[in-house]
ZAMIKE-748954 format. One record per atom (N, C-alpha, C): residue number from 1; residue in three letters; chain; atom name; z, y, x. Coordinates in pm, 1 decimal. Layout:
BEGIN
timar:tinu:kolza:guba:up:north:east
NUM:ALA:A:CA:Z:Y:X
...
***
This chain:
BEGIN
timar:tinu:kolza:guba:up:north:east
1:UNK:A:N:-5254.4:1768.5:-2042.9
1:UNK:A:CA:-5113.3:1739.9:-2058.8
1:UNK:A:C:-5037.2:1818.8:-1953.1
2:UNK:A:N:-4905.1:1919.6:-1988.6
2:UNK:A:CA:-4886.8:1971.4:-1915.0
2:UNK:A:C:-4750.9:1860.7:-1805.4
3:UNK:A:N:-4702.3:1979.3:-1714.8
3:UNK:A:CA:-4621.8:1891.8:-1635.5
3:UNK:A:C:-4491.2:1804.0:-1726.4
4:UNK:A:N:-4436.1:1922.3:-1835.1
4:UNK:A:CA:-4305.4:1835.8:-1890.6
4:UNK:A:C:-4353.8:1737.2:-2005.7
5:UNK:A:N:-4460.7:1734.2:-2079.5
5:UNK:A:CA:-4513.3:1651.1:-2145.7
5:UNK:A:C:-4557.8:1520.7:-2062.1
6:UNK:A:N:-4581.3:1548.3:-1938.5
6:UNK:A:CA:-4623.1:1424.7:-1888.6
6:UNK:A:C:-4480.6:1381.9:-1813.7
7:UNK:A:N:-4369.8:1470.0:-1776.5
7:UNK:A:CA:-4224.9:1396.4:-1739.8
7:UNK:A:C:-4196.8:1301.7:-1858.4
8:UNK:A:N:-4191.6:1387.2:-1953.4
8:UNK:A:CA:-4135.4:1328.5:-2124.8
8:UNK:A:C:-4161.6:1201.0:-2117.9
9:UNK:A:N:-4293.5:1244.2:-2135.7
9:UNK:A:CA:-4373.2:1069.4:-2200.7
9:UNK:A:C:-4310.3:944.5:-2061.4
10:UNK:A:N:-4305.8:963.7:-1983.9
10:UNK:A:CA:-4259.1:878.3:-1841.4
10:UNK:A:C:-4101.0:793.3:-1891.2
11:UNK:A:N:-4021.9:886.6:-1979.3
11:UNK:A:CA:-3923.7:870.1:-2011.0
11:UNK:A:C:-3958.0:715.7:-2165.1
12:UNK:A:N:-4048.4:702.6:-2178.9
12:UNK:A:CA:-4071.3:595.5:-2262.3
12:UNK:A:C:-4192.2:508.9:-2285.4
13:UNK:A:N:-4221.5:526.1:-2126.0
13:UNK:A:CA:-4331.5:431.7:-2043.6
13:UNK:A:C:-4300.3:324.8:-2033.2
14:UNK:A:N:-4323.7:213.6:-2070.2
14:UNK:A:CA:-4228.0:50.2:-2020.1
14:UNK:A:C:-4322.8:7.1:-1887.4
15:UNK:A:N:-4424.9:117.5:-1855.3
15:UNK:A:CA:-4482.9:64.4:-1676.4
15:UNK:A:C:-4444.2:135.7:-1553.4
16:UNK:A:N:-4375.3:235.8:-1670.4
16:UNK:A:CA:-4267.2:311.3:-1496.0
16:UNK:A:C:-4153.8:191.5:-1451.4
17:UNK:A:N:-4123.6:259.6:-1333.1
17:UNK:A:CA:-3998.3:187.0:-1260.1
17:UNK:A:C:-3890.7:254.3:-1347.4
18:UNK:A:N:-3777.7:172.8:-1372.8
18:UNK:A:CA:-3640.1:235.5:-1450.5
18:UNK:A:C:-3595.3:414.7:-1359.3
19:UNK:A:N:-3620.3:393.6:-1257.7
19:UNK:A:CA:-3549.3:521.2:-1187.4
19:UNK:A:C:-3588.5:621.5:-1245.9
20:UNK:A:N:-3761.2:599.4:-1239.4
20:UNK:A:CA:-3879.2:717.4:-1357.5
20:UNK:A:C:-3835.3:742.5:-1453.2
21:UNK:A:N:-3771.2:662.4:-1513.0
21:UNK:A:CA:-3777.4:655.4:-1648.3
21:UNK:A:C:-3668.3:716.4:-1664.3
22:UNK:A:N:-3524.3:702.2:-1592.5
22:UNK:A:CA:-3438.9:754.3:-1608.5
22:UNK:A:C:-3393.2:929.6:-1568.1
23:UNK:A:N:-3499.4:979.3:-1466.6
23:UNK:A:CA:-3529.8:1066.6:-1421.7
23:UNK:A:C:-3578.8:1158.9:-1497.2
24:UNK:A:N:-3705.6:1094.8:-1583.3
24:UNK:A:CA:-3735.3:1126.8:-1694.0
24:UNK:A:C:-3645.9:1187.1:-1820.5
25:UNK:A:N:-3574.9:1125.1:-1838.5
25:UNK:A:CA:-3465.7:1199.0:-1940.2
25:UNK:A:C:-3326.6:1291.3:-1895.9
26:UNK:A:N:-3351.0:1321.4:-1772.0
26:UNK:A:CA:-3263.5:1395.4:-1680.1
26:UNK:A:C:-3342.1:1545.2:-1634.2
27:UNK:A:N:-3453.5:1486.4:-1634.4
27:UNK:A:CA:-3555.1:1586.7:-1593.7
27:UNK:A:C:-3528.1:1741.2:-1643.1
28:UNK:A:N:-3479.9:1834.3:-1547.0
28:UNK:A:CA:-3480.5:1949.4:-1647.6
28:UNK:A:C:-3366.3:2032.4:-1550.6
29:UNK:A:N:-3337.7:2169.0:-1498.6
29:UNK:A:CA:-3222.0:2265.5:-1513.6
29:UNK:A:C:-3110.8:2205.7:-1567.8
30:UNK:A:N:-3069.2:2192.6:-1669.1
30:UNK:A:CA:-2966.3:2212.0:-1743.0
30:UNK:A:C:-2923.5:2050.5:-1797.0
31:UNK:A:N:-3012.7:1948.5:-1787.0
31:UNK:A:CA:-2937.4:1855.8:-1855.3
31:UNK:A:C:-2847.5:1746.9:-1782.9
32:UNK:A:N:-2834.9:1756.5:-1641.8
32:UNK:A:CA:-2718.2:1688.1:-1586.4
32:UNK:A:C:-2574.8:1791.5:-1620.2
33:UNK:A:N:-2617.8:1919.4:-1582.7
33:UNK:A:CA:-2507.1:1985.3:-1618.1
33:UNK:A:C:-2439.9:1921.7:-1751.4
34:UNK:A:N:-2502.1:1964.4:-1872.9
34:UNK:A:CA:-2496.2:1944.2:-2005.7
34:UNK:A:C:-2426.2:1807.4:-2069.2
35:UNK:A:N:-2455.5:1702.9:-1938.6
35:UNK:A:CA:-2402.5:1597.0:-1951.7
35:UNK:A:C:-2293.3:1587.2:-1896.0
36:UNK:A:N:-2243.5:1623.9:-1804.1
36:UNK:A:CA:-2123.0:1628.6:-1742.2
36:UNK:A:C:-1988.9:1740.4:-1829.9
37:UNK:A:N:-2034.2:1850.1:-1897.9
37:UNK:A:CA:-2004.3:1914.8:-1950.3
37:UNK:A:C:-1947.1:1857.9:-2087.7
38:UNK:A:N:-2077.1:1725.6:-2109.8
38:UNK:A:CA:-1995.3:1676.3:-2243.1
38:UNK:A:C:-1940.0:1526.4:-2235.3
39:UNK:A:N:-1860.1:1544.4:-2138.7
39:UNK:A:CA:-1834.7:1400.0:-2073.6
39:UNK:A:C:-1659.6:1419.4:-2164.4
40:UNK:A:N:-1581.6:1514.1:-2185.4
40:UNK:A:CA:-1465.3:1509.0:-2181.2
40:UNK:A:C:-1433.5:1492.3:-2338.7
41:UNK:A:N:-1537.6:1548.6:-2447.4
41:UNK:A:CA:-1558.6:1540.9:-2550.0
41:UNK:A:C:-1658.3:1612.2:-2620.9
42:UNK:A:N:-1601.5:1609.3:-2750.4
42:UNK:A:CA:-1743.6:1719.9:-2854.6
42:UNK:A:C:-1716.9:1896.4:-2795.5
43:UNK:A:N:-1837.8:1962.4:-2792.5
43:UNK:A:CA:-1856.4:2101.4:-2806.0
43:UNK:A:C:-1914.2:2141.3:-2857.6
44:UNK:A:N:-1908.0:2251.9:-2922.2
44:UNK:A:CA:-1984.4:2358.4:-2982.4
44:UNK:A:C:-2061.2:2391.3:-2916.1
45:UNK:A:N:-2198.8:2421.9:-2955.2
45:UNK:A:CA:-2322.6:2508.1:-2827.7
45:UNK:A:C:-2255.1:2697.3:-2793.2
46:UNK:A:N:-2205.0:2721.9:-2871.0
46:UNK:A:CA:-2132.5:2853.3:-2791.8
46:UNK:A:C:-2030.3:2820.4:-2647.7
47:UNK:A:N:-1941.0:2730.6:-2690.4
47:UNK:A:CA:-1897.0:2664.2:-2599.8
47:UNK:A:C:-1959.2:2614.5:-2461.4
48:UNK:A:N:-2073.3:2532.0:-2461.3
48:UNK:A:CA:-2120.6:2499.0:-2406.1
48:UNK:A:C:-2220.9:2644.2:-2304.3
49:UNK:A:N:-2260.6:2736.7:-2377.9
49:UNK:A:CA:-2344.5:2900.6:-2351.1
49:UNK:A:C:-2262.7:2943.7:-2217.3
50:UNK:A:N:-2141.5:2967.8:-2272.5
50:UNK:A:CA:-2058.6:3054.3:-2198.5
50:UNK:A:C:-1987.1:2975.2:-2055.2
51:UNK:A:N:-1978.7:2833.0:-2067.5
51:UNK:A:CA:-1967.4:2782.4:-1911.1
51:UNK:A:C:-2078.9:2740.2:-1850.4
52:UNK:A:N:-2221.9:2801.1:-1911.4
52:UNK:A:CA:-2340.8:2783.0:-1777.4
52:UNK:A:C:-2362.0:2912.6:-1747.5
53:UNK:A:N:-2347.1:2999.7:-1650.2
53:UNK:A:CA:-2378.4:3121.7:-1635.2
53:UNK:A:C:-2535.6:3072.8:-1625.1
54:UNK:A:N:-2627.3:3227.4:-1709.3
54:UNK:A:CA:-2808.9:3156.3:-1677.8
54:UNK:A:C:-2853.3:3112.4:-1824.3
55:UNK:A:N:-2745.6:3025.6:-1888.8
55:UNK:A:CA:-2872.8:2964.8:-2001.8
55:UNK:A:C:-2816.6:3002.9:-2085.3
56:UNK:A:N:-2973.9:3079.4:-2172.9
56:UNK:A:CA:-2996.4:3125.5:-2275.2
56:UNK:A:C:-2979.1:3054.8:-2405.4
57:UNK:A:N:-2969.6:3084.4:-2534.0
57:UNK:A:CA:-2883.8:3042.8:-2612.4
57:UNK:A:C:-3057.9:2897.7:-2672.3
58:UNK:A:N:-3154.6:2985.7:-2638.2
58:UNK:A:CA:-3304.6:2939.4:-2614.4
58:UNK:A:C:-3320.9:2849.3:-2580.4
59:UNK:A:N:-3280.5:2808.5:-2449.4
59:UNK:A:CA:-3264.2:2730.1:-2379.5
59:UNK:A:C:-3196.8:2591.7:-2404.8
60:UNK:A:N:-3072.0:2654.8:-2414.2
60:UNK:A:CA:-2953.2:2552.3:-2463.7
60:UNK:A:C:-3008.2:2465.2:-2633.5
61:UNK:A:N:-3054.9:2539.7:-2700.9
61:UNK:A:CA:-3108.6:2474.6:-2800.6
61:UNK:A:C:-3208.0:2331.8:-2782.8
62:UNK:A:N:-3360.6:2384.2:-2720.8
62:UNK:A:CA:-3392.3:2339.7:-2649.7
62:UNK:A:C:-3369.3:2216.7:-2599.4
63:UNK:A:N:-3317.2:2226.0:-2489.8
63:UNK:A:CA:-3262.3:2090.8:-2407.9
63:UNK:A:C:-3189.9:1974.3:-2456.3
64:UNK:A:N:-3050.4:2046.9:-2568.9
64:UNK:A:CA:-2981.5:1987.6:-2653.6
64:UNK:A:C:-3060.7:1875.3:-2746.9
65:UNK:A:N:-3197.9:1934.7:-2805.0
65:UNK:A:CA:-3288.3:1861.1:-2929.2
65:UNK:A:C:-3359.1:1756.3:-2818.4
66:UNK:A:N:-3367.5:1808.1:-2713.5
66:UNK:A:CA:-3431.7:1699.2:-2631.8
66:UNK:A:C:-3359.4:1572.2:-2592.6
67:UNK:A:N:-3233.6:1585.7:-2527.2
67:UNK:A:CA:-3156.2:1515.7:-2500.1
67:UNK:A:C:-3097.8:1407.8:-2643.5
68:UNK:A:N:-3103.9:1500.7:-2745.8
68:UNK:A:CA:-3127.8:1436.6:-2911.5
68:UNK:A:C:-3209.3:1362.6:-2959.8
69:UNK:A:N:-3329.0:1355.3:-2918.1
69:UNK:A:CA:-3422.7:1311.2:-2871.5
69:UNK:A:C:-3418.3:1145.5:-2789.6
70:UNK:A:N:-3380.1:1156.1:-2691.2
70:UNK:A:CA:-3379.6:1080.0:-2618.0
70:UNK:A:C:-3270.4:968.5:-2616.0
71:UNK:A:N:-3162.0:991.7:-2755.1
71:UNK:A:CA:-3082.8:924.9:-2756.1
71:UNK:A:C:-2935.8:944.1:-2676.8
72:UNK:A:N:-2895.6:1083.1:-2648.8
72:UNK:A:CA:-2808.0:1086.3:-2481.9
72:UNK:A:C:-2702.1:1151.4:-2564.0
73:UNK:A:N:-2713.7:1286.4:-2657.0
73:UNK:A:CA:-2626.2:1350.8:-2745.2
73:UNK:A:C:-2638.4:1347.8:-2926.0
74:UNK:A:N:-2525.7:1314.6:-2955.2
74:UNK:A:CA:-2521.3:1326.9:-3106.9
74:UNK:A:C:-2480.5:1468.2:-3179.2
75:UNK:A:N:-2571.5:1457.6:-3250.3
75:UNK:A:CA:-2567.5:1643.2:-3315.9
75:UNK:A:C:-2475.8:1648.0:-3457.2
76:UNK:A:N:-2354.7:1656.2:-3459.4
76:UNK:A:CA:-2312.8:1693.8:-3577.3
76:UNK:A:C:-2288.2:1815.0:-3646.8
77:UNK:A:N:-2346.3:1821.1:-3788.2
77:UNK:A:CA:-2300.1:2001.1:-3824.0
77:UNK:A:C:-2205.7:1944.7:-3965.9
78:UNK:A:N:-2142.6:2030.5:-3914.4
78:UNK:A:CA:-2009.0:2009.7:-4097.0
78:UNK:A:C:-2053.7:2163.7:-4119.8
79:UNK:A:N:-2032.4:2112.4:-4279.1
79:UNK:A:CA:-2066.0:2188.7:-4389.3
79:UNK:A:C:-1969.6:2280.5:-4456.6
80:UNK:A:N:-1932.3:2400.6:-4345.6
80:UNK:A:CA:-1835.4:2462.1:-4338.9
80:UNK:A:C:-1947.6:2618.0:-4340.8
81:UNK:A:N:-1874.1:2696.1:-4408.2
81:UNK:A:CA:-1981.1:2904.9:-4351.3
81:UNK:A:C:-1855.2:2913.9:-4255.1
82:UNK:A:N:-1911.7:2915.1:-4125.6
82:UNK:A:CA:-2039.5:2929.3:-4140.6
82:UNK:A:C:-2038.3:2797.5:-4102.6
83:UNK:A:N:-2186.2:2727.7:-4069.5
83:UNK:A:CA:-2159.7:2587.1:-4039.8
83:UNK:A:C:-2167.0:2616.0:-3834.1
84:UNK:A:N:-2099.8:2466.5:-3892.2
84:UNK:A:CA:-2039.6:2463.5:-3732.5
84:UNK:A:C:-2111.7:2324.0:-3694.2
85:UNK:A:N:-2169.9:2350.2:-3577.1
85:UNK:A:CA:-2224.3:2231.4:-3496.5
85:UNK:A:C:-2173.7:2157.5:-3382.3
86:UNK:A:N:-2139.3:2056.4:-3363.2
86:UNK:A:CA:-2133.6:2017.3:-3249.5
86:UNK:A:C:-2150.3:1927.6:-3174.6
87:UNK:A:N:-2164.6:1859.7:-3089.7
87:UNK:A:CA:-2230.4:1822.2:-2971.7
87:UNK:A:C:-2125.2:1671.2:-2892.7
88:UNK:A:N:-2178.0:1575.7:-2910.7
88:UNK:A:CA:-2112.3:1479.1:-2816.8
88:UNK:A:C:-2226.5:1372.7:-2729.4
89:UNK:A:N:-2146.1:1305.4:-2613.8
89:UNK:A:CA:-2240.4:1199.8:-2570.0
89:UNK:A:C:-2207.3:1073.7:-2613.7
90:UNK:A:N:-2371.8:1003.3:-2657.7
90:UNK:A:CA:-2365.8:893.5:-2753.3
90:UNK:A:C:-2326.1:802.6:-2598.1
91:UNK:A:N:-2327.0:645.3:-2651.9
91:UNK:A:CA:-2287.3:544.1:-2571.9
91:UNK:A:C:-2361.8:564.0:-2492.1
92:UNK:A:N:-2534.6:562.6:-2515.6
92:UNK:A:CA:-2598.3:589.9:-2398.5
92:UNK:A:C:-2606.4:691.5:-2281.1
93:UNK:A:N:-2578.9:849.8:-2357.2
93:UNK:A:CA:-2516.9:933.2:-2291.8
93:UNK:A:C:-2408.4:908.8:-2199.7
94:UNK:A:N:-2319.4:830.1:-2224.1
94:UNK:A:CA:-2194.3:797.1:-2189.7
94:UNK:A:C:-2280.4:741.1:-2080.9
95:UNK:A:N:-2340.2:670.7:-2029.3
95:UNK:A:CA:-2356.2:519.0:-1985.9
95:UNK:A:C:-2441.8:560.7:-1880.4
96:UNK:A:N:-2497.2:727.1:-1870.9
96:UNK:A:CA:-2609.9:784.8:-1772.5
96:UNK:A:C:-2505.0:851.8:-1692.1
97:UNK:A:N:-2441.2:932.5:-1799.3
97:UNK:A:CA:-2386.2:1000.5:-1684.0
97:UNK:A:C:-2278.0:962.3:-1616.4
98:UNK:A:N:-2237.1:792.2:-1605.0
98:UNK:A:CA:-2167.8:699.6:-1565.4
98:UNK:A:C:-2201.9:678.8:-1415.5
99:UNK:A:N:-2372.4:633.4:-1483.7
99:UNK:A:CA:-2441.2:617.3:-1371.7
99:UNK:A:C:-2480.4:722.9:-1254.4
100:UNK:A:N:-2471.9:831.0:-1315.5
100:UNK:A:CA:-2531.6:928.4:-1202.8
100:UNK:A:C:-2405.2:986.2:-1138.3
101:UNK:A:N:-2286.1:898.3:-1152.4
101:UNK:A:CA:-2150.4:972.3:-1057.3
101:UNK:A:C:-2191.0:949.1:-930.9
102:UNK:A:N:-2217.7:763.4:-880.6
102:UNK:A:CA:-2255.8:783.6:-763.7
102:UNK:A:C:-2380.4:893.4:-691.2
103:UNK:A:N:-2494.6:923.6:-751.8
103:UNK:A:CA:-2589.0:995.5:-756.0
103:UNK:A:C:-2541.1:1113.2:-691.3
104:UNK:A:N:-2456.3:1203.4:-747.6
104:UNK:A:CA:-2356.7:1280.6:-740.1
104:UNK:A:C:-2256.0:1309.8:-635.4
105:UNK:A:N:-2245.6:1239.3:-620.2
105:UNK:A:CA:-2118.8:1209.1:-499.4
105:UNK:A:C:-2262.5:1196.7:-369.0
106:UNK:A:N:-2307.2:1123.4:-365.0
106:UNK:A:CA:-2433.6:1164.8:-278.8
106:UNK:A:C:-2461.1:1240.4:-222.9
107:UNK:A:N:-2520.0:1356.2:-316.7
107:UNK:A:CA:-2555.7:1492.6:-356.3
107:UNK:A:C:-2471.5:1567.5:-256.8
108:UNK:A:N:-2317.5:1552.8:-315.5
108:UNK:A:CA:-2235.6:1627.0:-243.5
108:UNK:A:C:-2233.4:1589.0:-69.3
109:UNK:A:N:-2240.7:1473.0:-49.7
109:UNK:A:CA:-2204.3:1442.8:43.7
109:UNK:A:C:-2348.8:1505.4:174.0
110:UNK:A:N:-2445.0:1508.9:104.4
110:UNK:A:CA:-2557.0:1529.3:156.8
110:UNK:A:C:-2580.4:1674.9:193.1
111:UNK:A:N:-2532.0:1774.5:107.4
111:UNK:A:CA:-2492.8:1923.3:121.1
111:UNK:A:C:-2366.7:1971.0:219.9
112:UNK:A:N:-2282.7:1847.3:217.2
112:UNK:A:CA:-2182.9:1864.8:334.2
112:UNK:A:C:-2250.7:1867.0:476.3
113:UNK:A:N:-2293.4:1718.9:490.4
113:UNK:A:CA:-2386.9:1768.3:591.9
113:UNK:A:C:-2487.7:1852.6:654.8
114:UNK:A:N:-2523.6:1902.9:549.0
114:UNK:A:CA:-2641.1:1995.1:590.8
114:UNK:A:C:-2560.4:2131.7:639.1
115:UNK:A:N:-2485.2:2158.4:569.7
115:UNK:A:CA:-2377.5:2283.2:613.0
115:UNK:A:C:-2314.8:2281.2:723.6
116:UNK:A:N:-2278.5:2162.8:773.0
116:UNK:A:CA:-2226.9:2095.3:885.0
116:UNK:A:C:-2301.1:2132.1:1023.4
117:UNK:A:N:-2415.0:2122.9:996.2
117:UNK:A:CA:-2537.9:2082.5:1079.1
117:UNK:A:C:-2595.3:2223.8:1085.1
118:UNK:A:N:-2600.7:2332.2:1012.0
118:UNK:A:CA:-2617.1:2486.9:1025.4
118:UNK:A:C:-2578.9:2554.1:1130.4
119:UNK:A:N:-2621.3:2642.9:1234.3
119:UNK:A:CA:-2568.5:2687.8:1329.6
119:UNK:A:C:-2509.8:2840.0:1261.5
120:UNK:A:N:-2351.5:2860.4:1311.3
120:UNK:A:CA:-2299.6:2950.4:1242.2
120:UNK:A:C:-2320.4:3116.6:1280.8
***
């Protein structure tokens, strides 16, 4: 089992600790971004391409089916040529990346310091 198959599966372990578990479906480059990104509403994955400098359209696919997956984004395509897809966060989506503001704010606060603490 490789390393992200064994993150994955962690993500729907009922003997991990919740943090695992939640870590687990966060796990990844791109999907806190991705979540924060679709915090304001629906996007298109072109949309979404062009404000991550780095991820590939590969990629973005990818992560998107995962996070689809996991219950976090809802995939809609209307039946338009060409068809058009796009991208929102479900309640649960909603409800992570709620949770990971404080997380976040953390983060930042923790990089302040360290910069702080750098001799110039």
């Amino acid at each position: 089992m490789n390393g992200v198959t064994m993150t994955r599966s962690r993500a729907q372990d009922p003997n991990v600790c919740g943090v695992t578990a939640a870590i687990a479906v966060i796990d990844g480059k791109w999907k806190t971004m991705l979540l924060w990104l679709l915090e304001p509403g629906p996007q298109r994955p072109g949309e979404l391409r062009r404000r991550v400098p780095g991820l590939t359209e590969k990629v973005l696919t990818q992560t998107l089916r995962e996070m689809e997956s996991d219950g976090l984004v809802h995939r809609e395509v209307h039946d338009v040529r060409p068809l058009k897809t796009v991208y929102s966060l479900t309640t649960s989506g909603r409800e992570l990346s709620e949770a990971l503001a404080p997380v976040s704010h953390w983060g930042h606060r923790r990089l302040e310091k360290l910069a702080a603490s750098r001799p110039s």
